[in-house]
C-alpha positions as CSV (number, residue, x, y, z in Angstrom):
1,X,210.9,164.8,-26.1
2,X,208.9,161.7,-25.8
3,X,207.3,160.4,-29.0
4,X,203.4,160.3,-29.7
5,X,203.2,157.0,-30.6
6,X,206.4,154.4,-29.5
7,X,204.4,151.6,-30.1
8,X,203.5,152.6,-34.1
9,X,206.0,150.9,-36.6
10,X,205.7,153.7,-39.6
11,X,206.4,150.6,-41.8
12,X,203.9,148.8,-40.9
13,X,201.1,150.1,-43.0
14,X,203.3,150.1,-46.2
15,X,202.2,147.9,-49.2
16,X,204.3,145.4,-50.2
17,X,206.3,144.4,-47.1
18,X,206.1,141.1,-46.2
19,X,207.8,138.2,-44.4
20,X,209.8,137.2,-47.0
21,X,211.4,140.4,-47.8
22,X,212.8,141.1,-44.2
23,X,213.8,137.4,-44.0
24,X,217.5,137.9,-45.8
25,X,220.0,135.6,-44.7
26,X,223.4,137.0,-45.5
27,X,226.3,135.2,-46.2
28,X,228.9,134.3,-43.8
29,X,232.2,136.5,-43.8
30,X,234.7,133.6,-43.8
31,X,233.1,131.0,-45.6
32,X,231.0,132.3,-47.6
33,X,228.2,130.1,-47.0
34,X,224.7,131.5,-45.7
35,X,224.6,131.8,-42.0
36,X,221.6,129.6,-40.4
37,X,219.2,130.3,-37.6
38,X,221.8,131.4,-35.2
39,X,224.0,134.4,-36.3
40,X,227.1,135.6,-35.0
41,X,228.4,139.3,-35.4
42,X,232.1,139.9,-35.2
43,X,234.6,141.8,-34.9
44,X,237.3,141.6,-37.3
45,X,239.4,143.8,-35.7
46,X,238.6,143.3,-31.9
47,X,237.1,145.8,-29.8
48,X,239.7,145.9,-27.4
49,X,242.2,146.8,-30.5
50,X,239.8,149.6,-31.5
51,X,237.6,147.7,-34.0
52,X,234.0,149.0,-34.4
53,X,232.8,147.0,-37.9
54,X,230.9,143.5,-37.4
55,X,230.5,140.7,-39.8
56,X,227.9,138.0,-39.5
57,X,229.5,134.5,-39.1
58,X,228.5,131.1,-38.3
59,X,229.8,130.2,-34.7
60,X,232.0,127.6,-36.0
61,X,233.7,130.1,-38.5
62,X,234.2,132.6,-35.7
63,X,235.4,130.0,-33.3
64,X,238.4,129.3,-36.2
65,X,239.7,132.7,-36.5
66,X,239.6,133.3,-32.7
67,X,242.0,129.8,-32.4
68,X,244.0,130.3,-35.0
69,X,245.1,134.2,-34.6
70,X,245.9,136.5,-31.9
71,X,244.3,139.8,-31.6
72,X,247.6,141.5,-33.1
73,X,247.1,139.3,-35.9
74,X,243.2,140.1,-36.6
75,X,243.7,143.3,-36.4
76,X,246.7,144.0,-38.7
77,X,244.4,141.3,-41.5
78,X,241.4,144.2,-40.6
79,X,238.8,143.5,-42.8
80,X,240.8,142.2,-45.8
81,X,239.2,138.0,-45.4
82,X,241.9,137.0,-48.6
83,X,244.9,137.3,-45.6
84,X,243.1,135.2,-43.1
85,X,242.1,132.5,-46.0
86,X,245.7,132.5,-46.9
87,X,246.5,130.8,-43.8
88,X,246.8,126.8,-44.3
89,X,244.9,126.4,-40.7
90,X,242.0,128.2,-41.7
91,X,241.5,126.5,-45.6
92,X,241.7,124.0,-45.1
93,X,238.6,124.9,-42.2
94,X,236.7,126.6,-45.1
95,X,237.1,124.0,-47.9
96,X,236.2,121.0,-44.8
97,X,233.3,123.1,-43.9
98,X,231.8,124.1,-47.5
99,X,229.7,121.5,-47.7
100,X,228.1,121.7,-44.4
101,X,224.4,122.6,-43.4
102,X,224.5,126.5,-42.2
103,X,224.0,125.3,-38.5
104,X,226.4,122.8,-38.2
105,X,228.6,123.1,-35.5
106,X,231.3,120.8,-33.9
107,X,234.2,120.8,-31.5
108,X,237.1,123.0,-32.9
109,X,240.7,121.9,-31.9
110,X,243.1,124.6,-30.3
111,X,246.3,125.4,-32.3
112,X,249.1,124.4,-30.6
113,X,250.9,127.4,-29.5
C-alpha cells in the first residue's frame, strides 16, 4: 500500500531537533579518533566470509587492515579490535596516525607477502 504522504518527514515538526543534534560524528573503529567528512563503513568480517556488521572508519584505517590481513584473518579477529591492534603492523599505524587531522589520508605501503 502506497503511503499518504512520502514526502512528510514525521520528525520534522518536533521541537527541539536541530542541526547539531543529527550532526554526531562517531569515532573510528580502529583508531579511535573521530572520523572526518568522509566516512567509511566496514566490514569486519567481510561479506564474502558471511559478515553483515559495519563499522565507520576513516579510509586510511580501513586501507591498513585490508593490507595487513587476509580475509581468513578478519574474519577469525570478528569484531574483537584488541586482536587486530595486537598486530605490530597495525600499532604502530594507530600510534603514527593518532595525532592526525580526521581527513588525513596518505599512500599506505603493501605488506610484503
Amino acid at each position: 500500500m502506497a503511503r499518504k504522504y512520502k514526502n512528510h518527514d514525521p520528525e520534522e515538526d518536533l521541537p527541539g531537533k536541530s542541526e547539531a543534534s543529527t550532526a554526531i560524528v562517531p569515532p573510528c573503529w580502529l583508531c579511535g579518533r573521530l572520523t572526518g567528512k568522509t566516512i567509511v563503513w566496514h566490514h569486519p568480517v567481510p561479506k564474502s566470509r558471511g559478515g553483515r556488521d559495519v563499522v565507520p572508519m576513516h579510509a586510511i584505517c580501513q586501507q591498513t587492515l585490508i593490507v595487513n590481513f587476509t580475509n581468513s584473518e578478519l574474519q577469525r579477529n570478528g569484531m574483537n579490535v584488541e586482536n587486530l591492534l595486537a598486530d605490530p603492523a597495525v600499532r604502530k599505524f594507530v600510534d603514527w596516525v593518532a595525532n592526525k587531522d580526521p581527513d588525513f589520508t596518505a599512500t599506505i605501503a603493501r605488506k610484503q607477502r
